[in-house]
C-alpha positions as CSV (number, residue, x, y, z in Angstrom):
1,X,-25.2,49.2,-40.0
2,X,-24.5,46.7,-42.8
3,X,-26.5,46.8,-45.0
4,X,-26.7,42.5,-45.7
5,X,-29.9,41.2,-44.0
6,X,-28.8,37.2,-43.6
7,X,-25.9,35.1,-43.3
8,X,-25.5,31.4,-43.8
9,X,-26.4,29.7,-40.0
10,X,-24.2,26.0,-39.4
11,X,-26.4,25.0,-36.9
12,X,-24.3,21.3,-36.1
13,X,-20.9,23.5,-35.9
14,X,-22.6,26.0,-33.0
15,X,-24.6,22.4,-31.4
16,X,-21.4,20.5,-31.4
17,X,-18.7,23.2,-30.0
18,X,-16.9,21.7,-27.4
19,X,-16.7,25.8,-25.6
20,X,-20.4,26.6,-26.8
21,X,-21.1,23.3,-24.9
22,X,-19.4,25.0,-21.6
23,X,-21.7,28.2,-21.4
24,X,-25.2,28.5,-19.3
25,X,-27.8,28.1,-21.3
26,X,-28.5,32.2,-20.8
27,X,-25.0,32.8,-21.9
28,X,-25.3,30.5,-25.2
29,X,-28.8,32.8,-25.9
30,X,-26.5,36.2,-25.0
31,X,-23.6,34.7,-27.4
32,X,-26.2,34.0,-29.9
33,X,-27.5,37.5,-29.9
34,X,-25.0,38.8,-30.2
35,X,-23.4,37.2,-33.2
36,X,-26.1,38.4,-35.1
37,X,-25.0,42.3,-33.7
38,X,-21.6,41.6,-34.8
39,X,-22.8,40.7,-38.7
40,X,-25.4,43.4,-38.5
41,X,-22.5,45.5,-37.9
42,X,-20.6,44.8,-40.4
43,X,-18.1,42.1,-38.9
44,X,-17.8,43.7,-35.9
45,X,-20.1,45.4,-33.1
46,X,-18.7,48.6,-30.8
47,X,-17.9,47.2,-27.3
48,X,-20.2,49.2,-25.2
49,X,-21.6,47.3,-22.4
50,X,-24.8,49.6,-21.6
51,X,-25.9,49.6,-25.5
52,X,-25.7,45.6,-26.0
53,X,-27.8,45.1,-22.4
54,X,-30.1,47.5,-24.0
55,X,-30.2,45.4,-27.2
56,X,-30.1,42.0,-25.2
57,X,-32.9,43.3,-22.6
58,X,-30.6,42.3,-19.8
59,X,-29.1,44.4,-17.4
60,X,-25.8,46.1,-17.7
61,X,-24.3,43.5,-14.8
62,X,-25.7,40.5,-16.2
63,X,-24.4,41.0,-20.0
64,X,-20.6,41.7,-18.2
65,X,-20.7,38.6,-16.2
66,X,-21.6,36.9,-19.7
67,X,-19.5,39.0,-21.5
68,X,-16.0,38.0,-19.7
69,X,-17.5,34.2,-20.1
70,X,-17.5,34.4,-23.7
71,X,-14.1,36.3,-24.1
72,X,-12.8,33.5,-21.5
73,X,-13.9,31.1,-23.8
74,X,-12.5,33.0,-26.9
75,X,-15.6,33.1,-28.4
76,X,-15.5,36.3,-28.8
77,X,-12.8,38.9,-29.6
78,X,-12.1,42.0,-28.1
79,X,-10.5,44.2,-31.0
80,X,-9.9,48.1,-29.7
81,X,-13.5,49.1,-29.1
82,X,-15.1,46.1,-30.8
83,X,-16.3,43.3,-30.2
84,X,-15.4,40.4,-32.9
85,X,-16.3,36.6,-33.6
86,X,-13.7,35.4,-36.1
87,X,-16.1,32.8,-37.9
88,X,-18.9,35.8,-37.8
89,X,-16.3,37.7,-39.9
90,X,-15.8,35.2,-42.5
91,X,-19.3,34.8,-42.7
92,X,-19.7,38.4,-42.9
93,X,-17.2,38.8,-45.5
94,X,-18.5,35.2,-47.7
95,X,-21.9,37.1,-47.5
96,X,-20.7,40.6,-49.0
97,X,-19.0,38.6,-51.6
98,X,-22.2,36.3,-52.6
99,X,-23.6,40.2,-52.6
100,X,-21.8,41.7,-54.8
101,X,-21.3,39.0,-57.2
102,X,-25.8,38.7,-57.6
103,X,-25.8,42.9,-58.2
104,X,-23.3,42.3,-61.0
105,X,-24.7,39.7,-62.8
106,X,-27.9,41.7,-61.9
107,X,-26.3,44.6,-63.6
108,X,-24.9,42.5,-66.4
109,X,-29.1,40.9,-67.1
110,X,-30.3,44.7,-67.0
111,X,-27.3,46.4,-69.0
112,X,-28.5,46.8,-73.0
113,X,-26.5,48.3,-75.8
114,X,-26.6,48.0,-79.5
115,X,-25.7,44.8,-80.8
116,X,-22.4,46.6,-83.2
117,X,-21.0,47.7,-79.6
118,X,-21.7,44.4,-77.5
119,X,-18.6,42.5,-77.5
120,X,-16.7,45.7,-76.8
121,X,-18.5,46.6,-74.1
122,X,-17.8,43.3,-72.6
123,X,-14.5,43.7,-72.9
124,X,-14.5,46.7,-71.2
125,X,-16.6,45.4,-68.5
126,X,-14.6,42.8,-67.5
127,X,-11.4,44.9,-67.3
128,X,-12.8,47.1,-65.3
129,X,-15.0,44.8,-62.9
130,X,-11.8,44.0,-60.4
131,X,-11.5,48.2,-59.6
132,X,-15.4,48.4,-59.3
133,X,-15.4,45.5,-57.2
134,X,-12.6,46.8,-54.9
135,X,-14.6,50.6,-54.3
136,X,-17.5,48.4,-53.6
137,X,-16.5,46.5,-51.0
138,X,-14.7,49.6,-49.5
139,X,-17.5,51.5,-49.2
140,X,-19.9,48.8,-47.7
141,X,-16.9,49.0,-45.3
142,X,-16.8,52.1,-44.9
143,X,-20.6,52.3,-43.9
144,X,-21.3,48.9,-42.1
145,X,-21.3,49.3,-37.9
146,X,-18.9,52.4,-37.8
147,X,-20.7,55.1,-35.1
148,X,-20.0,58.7,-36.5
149,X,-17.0,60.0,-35.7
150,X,-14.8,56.8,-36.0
151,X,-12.8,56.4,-39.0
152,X,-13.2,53.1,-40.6
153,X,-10.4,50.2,-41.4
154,X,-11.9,50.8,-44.6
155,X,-11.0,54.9,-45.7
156,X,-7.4,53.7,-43.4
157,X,-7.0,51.8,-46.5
158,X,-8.1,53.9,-49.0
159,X,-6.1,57.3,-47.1
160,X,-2.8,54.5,-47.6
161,X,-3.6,54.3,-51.8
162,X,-4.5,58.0,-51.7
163,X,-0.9,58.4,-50.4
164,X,1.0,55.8,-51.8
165,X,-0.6,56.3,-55.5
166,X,1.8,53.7,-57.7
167,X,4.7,54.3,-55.1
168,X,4.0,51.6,-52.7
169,X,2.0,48.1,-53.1
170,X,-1.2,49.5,-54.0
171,X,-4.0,47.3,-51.7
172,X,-6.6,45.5,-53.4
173,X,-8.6,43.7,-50.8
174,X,-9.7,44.6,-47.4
175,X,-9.1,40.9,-46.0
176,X,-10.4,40.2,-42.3
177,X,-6.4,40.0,-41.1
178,X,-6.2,43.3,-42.3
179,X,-8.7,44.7,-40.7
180,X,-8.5,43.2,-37.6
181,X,-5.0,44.8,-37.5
182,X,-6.6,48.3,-38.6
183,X,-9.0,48.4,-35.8
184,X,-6.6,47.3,-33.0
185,X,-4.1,50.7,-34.6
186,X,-7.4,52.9,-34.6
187,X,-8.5,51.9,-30.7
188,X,-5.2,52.5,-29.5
189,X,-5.6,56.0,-29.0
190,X,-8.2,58.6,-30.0
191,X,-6.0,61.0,-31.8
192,X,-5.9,58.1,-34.4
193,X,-9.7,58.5,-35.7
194,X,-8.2,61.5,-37.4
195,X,-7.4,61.1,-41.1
196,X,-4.8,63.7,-40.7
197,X,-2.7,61.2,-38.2
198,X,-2.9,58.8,-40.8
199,X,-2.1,60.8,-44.0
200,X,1.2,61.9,-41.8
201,X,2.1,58.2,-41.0
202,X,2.0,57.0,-44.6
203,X,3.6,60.1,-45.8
204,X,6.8,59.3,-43.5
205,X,6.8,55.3,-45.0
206,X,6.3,56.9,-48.7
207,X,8.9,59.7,-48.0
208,X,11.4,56.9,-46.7
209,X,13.7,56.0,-49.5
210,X,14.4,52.8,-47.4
211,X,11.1,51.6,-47.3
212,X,10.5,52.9,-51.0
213,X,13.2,50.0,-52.2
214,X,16.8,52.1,-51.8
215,X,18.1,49.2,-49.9
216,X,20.4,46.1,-50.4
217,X,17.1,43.8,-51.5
218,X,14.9,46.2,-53.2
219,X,12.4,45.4,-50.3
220,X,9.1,47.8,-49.7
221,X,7.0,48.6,-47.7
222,X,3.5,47.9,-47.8
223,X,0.1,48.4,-45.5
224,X,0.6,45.2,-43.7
225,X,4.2,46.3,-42.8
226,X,2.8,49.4,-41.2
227,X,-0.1,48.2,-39.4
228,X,1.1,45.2,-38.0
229,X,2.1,46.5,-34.3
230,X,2.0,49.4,-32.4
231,X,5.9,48.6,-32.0
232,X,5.8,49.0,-35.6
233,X,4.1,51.9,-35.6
234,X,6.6,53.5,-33.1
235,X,9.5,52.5,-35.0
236,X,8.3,54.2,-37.7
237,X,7.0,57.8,-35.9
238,X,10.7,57.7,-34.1
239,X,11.9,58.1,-37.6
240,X,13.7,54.2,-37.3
241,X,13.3,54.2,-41.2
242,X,13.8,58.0,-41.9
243,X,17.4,58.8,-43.6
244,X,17.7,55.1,-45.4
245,X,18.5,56.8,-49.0
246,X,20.5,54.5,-51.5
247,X,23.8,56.3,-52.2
248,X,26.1,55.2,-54.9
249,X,23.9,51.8,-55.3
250,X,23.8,51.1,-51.8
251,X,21.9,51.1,-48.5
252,X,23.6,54.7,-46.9
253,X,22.0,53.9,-43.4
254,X,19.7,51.1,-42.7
255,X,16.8,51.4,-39.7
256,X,17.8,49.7,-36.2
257,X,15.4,47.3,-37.2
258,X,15.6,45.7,-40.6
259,X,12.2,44.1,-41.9
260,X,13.7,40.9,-43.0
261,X,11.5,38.2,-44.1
262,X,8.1,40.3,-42.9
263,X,5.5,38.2,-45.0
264,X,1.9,39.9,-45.5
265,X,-1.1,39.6,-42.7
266,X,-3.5,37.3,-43.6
């Protein structure tokens, strides 16, 4: 469960939707409800149909019909074994933010130290505010609307630094692109809510001397490279990218695929 209580309501954007204005008026109260699952879940909500009937106090039947009416309408997203509203999870994500920034300059009221030591201490602060900020918001990812036993987009991204340490683009924000692109990986199969499957994935990109840079345009690799297909993903388990090593300033073998102009998800 998140732990965020409220999130910013645009009540003329939901009146005046041209799809909002095609659903029943018992599918506009379902899609409602159910918004406010997928923020209480941290962005996203697990796609089970008994457990949201349950929550909605509808049967099982009814919340499908209105389920496939809202997906219809692309109101809602069906990412792996989630359920997603993309305007939800920029609210989600514009709330954790508004979050975080109030317990800092809580923390920043409260903090006291001898007057001698205050400017260096603000110095030191400030440096480190943008690392403290980044575990933050991993681990409210890490813990929002993720039943036990599914691994998170969140530790996915932290298992990628852990891996990469300095020898890849190290990733400093958990944007909504990239975890949209995260989940859809993790739902594809269940051997993927293993950290193990991952930590061997990233280990083959790290261990790649192509993907490190050894090539003709000092590319790398990076997460969004990796996580942006599940073509991509076989490419890169098919060992596509294995055997690249520079030799004698050059590219000795290139993959069967070269990621020319691959720009980052967004």
């Amino acid at each position: 469960m998140s732990s965020l209580h409220y999130y910013r309501w645009y009540a003329r954007d939901f009146r005046d939707s041209p799809r909002v204005a095609m659903l029943s008026f018992e599918e506009r109260a379902a899609y409602r409800e159910v918004l406010d699952l997928i923020f209480l879940g941290g962005g996203r909500y697990p796609d089970n149909s008994g457990v949201i009937a349950r929550k909605l106090g509808i049967s099982k039947s009814r919340w499908n019909q209105y389920r496939a009416s809202l997906i219809a309408q692309d109101l809602l997203q069906n990412a792996g074994n989630f359920l997603e509203n993309e305007r939800m999870t920029i609210e989600h994500d514009d709330a954790r933010r508004r979050h975080e920034k109030a317990c800092n300059a809580a923390d920043s009221r409260w903090t006291t130290d001898a007057a001698s030591n205050a400017q260096g201490n603000a110095s030191s602060n400030a440096s480190a505010m943008p690392a403290l900020a980044l575990s933050l918001a991993l681990s409210l990812e890490r813990k929002e609307g993720v039943p036990d036993g599914t691994l998170s987009p969140a530790r996915v991204v932290e298992l990628w630094n852990e891996i990469s340490n300095g020898t890849l683009p190290h990733v400093r924000m958990l944007t909504p692109g990239r975890r949209k692109h995260i989940a859809l990986r993790l739902g594809a199969d269940a051997e993927r809510q293993k950290p193990e499957w991952w930590t061997s994935l990233f280990r083959r990109v790290v261990e790649s001397a192509f993907c490190r840079g050894e090539n003709n345009r000092k590319w790398r690799a990076n997460l969004d490279f990796v996580v942006r297909s599940e073509d991509q993903i076989a490419r890169i388990l098919e060992g596509q990218y294995d055997g690249a090593g520079a030799v004698g300033g050059s590219v000795r073998a290139a993959p069967q695929r070269r990621p020319d102009g691959i720009r980052e998800i967004r």
